[in-house]
C-alpha positions in Angstrom: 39.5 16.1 20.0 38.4 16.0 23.7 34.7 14.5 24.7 33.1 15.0 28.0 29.8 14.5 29.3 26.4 16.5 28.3 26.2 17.1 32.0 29.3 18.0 33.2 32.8 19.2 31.5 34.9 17.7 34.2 36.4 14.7 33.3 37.7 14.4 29.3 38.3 11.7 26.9 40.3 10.5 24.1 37.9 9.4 21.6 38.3 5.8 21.8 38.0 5.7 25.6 34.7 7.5 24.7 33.4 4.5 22.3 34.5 2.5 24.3 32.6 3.8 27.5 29.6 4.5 25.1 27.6 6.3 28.1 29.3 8.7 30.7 29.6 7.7 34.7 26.9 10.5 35.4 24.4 9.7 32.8 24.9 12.0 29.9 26.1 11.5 26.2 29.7 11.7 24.9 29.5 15.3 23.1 33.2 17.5 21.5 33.4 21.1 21.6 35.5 21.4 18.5 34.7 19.5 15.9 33.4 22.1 13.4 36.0 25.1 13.5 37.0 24.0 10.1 33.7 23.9 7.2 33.6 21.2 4.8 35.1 22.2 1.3 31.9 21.6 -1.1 34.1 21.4 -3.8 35.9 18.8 -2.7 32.4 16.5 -3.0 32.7 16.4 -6.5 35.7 14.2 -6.2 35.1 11.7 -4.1 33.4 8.7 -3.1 31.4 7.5 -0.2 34.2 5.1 1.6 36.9 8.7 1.0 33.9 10.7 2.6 33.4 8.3 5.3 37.3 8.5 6.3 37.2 12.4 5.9 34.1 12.8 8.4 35.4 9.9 10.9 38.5 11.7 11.2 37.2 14.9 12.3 35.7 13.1 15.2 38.1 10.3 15.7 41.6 12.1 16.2 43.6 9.5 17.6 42.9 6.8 15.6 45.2 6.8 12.4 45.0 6.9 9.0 45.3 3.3 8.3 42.9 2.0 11.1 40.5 4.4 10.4 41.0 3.3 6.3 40.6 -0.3 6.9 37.5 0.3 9.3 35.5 1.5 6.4 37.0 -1.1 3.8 36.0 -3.8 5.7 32.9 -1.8 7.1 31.5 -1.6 3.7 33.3 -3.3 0.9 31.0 -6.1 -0.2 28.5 -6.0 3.0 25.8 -3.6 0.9 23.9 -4.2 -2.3 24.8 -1.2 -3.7 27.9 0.4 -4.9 26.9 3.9 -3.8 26.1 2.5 -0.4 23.1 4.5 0.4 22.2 5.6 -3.2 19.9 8.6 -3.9 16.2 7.9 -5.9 13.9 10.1 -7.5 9.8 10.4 -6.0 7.9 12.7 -7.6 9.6 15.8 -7.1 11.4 14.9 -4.0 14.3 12.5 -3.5 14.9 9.2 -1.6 18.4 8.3 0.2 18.0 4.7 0.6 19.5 3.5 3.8 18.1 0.0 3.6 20.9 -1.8 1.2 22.8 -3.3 4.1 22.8 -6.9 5.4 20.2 -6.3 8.1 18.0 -4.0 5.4 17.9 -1.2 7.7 19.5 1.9 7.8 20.9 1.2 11.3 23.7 -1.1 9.3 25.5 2.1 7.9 26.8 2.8 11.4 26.6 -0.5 12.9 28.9 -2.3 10.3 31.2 0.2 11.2 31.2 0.5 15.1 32.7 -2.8 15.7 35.3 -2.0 14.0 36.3 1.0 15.6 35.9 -0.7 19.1 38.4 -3.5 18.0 40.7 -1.2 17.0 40.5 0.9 20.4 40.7 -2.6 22.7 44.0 -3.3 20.8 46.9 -2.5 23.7 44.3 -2.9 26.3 43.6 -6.0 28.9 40.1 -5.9 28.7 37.5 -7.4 27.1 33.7 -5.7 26.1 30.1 -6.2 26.7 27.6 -4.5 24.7 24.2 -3.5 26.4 21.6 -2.2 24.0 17.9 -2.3 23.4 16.5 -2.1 20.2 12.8 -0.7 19.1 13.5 -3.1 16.1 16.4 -2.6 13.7 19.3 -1.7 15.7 19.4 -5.1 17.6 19.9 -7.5 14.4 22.4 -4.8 13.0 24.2 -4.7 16.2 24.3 -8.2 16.8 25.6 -8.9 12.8 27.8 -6.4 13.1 29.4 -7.8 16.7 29.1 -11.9 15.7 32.0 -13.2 16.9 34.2 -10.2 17.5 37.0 -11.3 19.6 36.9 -10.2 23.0 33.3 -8.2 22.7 30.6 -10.2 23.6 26.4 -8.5 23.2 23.4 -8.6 24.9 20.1 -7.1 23.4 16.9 -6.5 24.7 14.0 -5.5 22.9 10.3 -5.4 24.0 8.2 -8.5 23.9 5.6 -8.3 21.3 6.9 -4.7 20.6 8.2 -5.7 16.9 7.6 -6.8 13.6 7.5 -10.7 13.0 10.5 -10.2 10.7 12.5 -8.2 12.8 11.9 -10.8 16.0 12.8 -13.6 13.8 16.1 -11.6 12.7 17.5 -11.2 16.2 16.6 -14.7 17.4 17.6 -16.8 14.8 20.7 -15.1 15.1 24.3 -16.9 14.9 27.4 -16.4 17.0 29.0 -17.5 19.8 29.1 -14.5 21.7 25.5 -12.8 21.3 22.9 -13.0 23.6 19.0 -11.8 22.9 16.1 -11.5 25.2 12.2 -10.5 24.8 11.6 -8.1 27.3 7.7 -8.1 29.3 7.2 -3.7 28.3 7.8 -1.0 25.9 11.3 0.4 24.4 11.0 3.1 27.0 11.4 0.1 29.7 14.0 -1.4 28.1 15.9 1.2 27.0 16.0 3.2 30.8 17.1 -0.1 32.3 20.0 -0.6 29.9 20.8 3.3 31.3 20.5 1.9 34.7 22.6 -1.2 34.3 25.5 1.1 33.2 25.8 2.6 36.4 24.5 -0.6 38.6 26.3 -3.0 41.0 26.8 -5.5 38.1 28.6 -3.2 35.9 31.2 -2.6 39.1 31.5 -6.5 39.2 32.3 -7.2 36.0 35.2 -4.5 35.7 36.4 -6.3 38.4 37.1 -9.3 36.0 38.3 -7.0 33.6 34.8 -6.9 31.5 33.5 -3.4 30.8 30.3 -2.6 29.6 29.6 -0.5 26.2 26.7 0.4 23.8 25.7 -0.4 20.9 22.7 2.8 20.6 23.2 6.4 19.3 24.1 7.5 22.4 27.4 5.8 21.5 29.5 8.5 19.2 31.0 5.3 17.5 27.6 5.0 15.9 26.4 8.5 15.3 29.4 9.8 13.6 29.2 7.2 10.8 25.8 8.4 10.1 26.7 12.0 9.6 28.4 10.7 6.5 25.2 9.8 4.4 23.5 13.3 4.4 27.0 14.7 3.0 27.0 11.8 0.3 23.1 12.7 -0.3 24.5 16.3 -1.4 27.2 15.4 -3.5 24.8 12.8 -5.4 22.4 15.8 -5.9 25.5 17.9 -7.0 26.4 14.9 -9.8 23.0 14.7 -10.5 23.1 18.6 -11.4 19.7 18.9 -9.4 21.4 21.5 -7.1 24.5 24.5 -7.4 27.4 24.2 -4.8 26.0 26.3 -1.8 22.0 25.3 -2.5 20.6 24.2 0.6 18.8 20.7 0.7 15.8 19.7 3.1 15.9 16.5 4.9 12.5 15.2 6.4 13.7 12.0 8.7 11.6 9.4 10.7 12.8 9.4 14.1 11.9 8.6 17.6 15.5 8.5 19.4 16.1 11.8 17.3 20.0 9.6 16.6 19.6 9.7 12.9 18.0 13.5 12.8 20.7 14.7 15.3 23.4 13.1 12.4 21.8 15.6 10.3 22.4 18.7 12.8 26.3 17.4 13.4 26.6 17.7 9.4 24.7 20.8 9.5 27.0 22.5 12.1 30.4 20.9 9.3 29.1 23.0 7.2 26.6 21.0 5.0 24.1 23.9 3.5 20.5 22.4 5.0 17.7 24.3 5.2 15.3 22.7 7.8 16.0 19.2 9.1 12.2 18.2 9.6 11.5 15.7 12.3 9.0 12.9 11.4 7.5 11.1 14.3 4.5 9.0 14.5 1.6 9.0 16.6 4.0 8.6 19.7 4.2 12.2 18.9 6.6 13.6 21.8 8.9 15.3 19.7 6.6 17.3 17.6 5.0 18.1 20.4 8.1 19.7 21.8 9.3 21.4 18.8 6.5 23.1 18.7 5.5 24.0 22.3 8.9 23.5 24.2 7.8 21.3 26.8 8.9 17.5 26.2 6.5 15.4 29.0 6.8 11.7 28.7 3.7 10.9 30.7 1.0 10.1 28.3 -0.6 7.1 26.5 2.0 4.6 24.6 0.8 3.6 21.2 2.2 0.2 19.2 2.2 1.5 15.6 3.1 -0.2 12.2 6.2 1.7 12.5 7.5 0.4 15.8 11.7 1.5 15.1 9.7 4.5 16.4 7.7 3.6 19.4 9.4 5.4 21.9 8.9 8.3 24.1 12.1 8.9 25.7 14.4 10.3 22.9 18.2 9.8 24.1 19.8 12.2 21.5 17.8 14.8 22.2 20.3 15.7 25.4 23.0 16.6 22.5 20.9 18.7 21.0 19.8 20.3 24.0 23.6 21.1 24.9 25.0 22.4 21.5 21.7 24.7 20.9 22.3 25.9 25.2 26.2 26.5 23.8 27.0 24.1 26.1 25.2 24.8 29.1 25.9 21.5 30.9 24.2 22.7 34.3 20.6 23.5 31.9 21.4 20.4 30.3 21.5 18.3 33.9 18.5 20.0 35.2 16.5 19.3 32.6 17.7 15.4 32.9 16.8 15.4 36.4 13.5 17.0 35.8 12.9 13.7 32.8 13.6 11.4 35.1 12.2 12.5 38.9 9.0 14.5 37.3 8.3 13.1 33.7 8.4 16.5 32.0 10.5 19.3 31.4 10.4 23.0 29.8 12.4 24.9 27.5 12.6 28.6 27.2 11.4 30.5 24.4 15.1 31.6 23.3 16.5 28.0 23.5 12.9 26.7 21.8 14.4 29.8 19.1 17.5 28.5 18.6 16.4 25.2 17.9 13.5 26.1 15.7 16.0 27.6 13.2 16.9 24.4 12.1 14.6 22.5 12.8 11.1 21.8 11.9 8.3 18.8 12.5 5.0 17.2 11.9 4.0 13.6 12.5 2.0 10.9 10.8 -0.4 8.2 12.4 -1.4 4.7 11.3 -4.0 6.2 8.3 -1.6 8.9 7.5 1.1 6.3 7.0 -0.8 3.8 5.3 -2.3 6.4 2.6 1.4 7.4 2.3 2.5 3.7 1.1 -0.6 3.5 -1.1 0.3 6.6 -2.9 3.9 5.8 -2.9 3.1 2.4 -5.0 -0.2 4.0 -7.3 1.7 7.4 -8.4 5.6 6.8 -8.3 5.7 3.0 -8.7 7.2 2.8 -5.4 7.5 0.4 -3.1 8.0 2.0 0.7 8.2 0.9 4.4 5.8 2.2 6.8 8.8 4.6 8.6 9.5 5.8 5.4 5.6 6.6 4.4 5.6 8.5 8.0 8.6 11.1 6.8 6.9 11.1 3.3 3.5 12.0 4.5 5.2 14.7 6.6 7.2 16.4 4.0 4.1 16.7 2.2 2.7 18.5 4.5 5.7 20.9 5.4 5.5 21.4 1.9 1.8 22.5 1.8 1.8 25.1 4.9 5.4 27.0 3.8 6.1 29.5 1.4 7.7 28.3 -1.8 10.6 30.5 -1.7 11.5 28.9 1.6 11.5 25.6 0.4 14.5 23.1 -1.1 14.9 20.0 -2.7 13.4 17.8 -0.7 15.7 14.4 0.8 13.6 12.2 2.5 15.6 9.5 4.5 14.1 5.7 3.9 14.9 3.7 6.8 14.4 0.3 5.9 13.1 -2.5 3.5 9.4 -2.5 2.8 10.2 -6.7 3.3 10.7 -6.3 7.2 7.0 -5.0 7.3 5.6 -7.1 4.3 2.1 -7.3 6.4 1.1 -3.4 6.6 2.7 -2.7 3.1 0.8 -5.2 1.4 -2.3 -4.0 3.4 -2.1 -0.3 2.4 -1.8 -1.0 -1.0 -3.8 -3.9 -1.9 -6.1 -4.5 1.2 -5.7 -7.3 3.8 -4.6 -10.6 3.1 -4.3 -14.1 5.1 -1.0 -15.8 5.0 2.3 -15.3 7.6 5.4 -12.9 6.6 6.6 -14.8 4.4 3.6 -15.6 2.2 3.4 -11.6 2.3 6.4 -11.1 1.2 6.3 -13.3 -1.5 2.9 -11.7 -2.7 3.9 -8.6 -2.5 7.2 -9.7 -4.6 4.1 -10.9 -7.4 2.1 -7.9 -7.0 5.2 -5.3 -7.2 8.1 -7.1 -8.5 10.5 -5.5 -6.3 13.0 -8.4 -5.0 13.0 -9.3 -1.4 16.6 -8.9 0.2 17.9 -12.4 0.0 18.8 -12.0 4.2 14.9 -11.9 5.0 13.8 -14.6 2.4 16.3 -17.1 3.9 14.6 -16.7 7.6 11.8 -18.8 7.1 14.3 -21.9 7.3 16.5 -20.4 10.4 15.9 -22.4 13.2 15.2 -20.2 16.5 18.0 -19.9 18.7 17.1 -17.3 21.7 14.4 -18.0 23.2 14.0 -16.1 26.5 11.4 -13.6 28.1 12.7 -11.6 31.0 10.7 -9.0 33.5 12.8 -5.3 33.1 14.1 -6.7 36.8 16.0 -9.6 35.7 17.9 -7.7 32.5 20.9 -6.8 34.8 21.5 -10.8 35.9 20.8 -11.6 31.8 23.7 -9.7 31.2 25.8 -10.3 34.3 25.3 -14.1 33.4 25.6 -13.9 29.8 29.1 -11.7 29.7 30.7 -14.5 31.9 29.8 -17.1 29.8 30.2 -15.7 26.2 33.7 -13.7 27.0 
C-alpha cells in the first residue's frame, strides 16, 4: 500500500512515512489507490470482537507495519482506557440506534482514534533519528484527546491551538489543566477556520525547514492524518456486527448512518468503510447552522465566504472542511489535477463548483440536512421526555436530522437508522440542562451535578475531577505568533 497526495500522484509513500508526515509538501491529504480490491467477509463479523476488527481494518491500510506492532497498538490503545467492554457499544432510541463514541478518557469520540495514533507513530519513529512535533487545532474535542493520547510520548512533543472563547467551559478547562511534560496549549484570538489554515501554513513555512534541520519534523494530530482516520473506519463495521448479534438486521441489509460533522473526518470514515464493502445505504451528513456542507451536497458549490456562527455545538463550528478533499478525489476517480484546482480556487477565491456528474456521484451515497440552535435544543428535550435519554448537543444535531431524512423519503428506501453520538452530554452540561429543564444559575460543575440529580446518568469521573485541576496553560496568541509558539515550544519540550 502506496499513499500519495490528493493533488498530485508523483511522489509515494510507505504508510508510516505517511503518518508520520501527516500533511503532503503540496498541501493535500495522504489518500491509497488500493485499499478496497478485496470486500470485507460479513460473515466473518459474527466472530469477532472490536480490538480483532480494529487489527483486521488497520492492516488493510497499514501494510508495513507487522502483525505484532499493529496487535499491541490496539492492546494498549484500548485495553482499560474506555468504560466499556464493547468500546463504542450500540443503544436503542426509539426506533433508531445510537453508537456511543463517548466512553473514552476524554468522553469524546475523537479518543477512538486518538488513543491509537500515538501508538502507531511510536512504532514508525522506531529505527529513525528523529524526533516529532504535533501541530493541530482543535474546534473542541480533538485537542484534550490528542494531548492525552501524546502525554509524555518519548520523542513526540504537541502543540494545540484552539480558538479563544470558541469552546465549551469544560472542554477549555480539559486542554489547560492538562499534564505532561511535552504538551503545549494556546487560546487562539479567531475562529477554527483561523486556526486550523494557519496550522496548514506552518507545515509548509520557514519554521518547519528549521526545525528539520535539528532533526525535529512536524506531524498532525487532525483527520487529515490517515493515522487517525483509519482507526475510525473501525466503529461503523463494529456498529454492523452489533446490529447482526442483535438480530436487528440479515447479513447483506444495508444500515443508515446520520453523523454530526463539520471537518466531514468522521463521515468520510463512513465512506472508506463503505467503499470495504460495508452494505450502507446513505451516509447522511449532519451539520449545524454553519451549514456549508449541506449546502454543497445539495447545490454543488462549497463557498466559505459567509457569516460564522458560535453554536452550542462548537466540535462543529467550522467552515473549511479538510476531508472533504478525499472525498472530492475518490468520487473524481482520482482526478488529482480537478482535485488541485478546486483547492486553489478554496483558497485564492473562497468558493468553488462541482459539476453535475461529480455532484451525482457523490449524491449516491450521500445525503444531508442540518440543525440550528432550536432544532438542536428541541432534539435534547425530546431525547430526555420520550426515550429517557440523556444526549449532547452534536448528538441532538444528527438526531434532529435523521428525523427529518426520515420524514421526506420513501419508506422502502429507508434502513435501520445508526446515529453516531459524539460525546458526553457532561462536556456541555449548560445547554443540556437548558433544553430540558429551562435555564439555571450555577458554573459547569454545579450543572453537571444537577443534571446528575435531575437524570441520574453518572458524570465521567475525568470531567468531575476538573474542578480541582489547577490551570497549567495559560497563553493567548494572535493567528501571527502560532508559528514562533510552536518553533519555541518543540525546542524546549523535545
Amino acid at each position: 500500500m502506496r499513499y500519495h497526495s490528493t493533488r498530485s500522484k508523483e511522489e509515494l509513500y510507505d504508510p508510516k512515512e505517511a503518518i508520520l508526515k501527516g500533511l503532503c509538501d503540496d498541501g493535500g491529504l495522504f489518500v491509497a489507490d488500493d485499499f478496497d480490491g478485496e470486500k470485507l467477509e460479513l460473515s466473518e463479523l459474527l466472530h469477532t470482537d472490536y480490538s480483532e476488527l480494529a487489527y483486521k481494518i488497520m492492516k488493510r491500510f497499514l501494510t508495513d507495519y507487522t502483525e505484532e506492532e499493529l496487535k499491541s497498538a490496539v492492546r494498549e490503545a484500548y485495553r482499560g482506557k474506555f468504560q466499556s467492554s464493547l468500546i463504542t457499544p450500540l443503544t436503542e432510541i426509539g426506533d433508531d440506534w445510537l453508537l456511543e463514541l463517548y466512553h473514552g478518557p476524554t468522553s469524546a469520540f475523537k479518543d477512538v482514534a486518538l488513543c491509537m495514533l500515538p501508538k502507531l507513530m511510536s512504532r514508525a519513529l522506531k529505527g529513525r533519528d528523529e524526533r516529532l512535533m504535533i501541530v493541530t487545532a482543535t474546534s473542541g474535542d480533538t485537542g484534550k484527546a490528542a494531548l492525552e493520547g501524546f502525554r509524555d510520548t518519548e520523542h513526540i512533543g504537541i502543540a494545540v491551538f484552539f480558538p479563544d472563547h470558541g469552546v465549551s467551559d469544560i472542554q477549555y478547562l480539559q486542554m489547560v489543566t492538562q499534564e505532561g511534560g511535552n504538551v503545549a496549549v494556546a487560546a487562539v484570538k479567531g475562529n477554527f477556520d483561523d486556526c486550523q489554515t494557519e496550522v496548514k501554513n506552518i507545515f509548509s513555512s520557514d519554521i518547519a525547514g528549521e526545525l528539520k534541520k535539528e532533526g525535529i519534523y512536524l506531524s498532525s494530530a487532525n483527520s487529515i492524518n490517515i493515522g487517525r482516520l483509519v482507526p475510525q473506519i473501525v466503529y461503523y463495521v463494529d456498529a454492523y456486527r452489533q446490529l447482526l448479534m442483535k438480530e436487528e438486521i440479515s447479513l447483506g441489509d444495508k444500515v443508515d448512518f446520520c453523523v454530526p460533522t463539520g471537518n466531514f473526518g468522521d463521515v468520510l470514515a463512513g465512506y472508506l468503510a463503505m467503499r470495504l464493502g460495508l452494505p450502507v445505504g446513505k451516509l447522511i451528513v449532519a451539520s449545524n447552522q454553519n451549514n456549508i456542507l449541506t449546502d454543497f451536497l445539495s447545490t454543488g458549490v462549497y463557498d466559505r465566504r459567509r457569516d460564522f456562527h458560535k453554536t452550542m455545538s462548537p466540535s462543529m463550528d467550522i467552515l473549511v472542511s479538510s476531508n472533504l478533499e478525499r472525498l472530492l478525489y475518490y468520487a473524481s476517480k482520482g482526478d488529482c489535477g480537478l482535485v488541485a484546482g478546486l483547492m486553489d480556487d478554496l483558497k485564492e477565491k473562497g468558493v468553488y463548483s462541482i459539476d453535475k456528474e461529480l455532484l451525482d456521484e457523490i449524491r449516491k451515497s450521500f445525503d444531508c440536512g442540518y440543525a440550528d440552535d432550536a432544532a438542536a435544543r428541541a432534539a435534547i428535550k425530546e431525547a430526555y421526555e420520550e426515550y429517557d435519554r440523556v444526549i449532547d448537543p452534536h448528538t441532538a444535531v444528527a438526531l434532529s436530522v435523521a428525523k427529518e431524512y426520515k420524514k421526506r423519503t420513501d419508506k422502502e428506501e429507508r434502513h435501520p437508522m445508526v446515529i453516531l453520538s459524539t460525546a458526553s452530554p457532561y462536556k456541555f452540561a449548560a445547554d443540556v440542562y437548558a433544553s430540558i429543564f429551562g435555564e439555571a444559575e450555577g458554573d459547569g460543575f454545579e450543572l453537571m451535578e444537577l443534571l446528575r440529580e435531575k437524570t441520574g446518568e453518572p458524570v465521567p469521573k475525568a470531567l468531575s475531577e476538573l474542578r480541582n485541576k489547577k490551570i497549567l496553560h495559560d497563553d493567548v496568541v494572535e493567528r501571527s505568533a502560532m508559528a514562533g509558539f510552536v518553533l519555541d515550544n518543540a525546542r524546549r519540550k523535545l
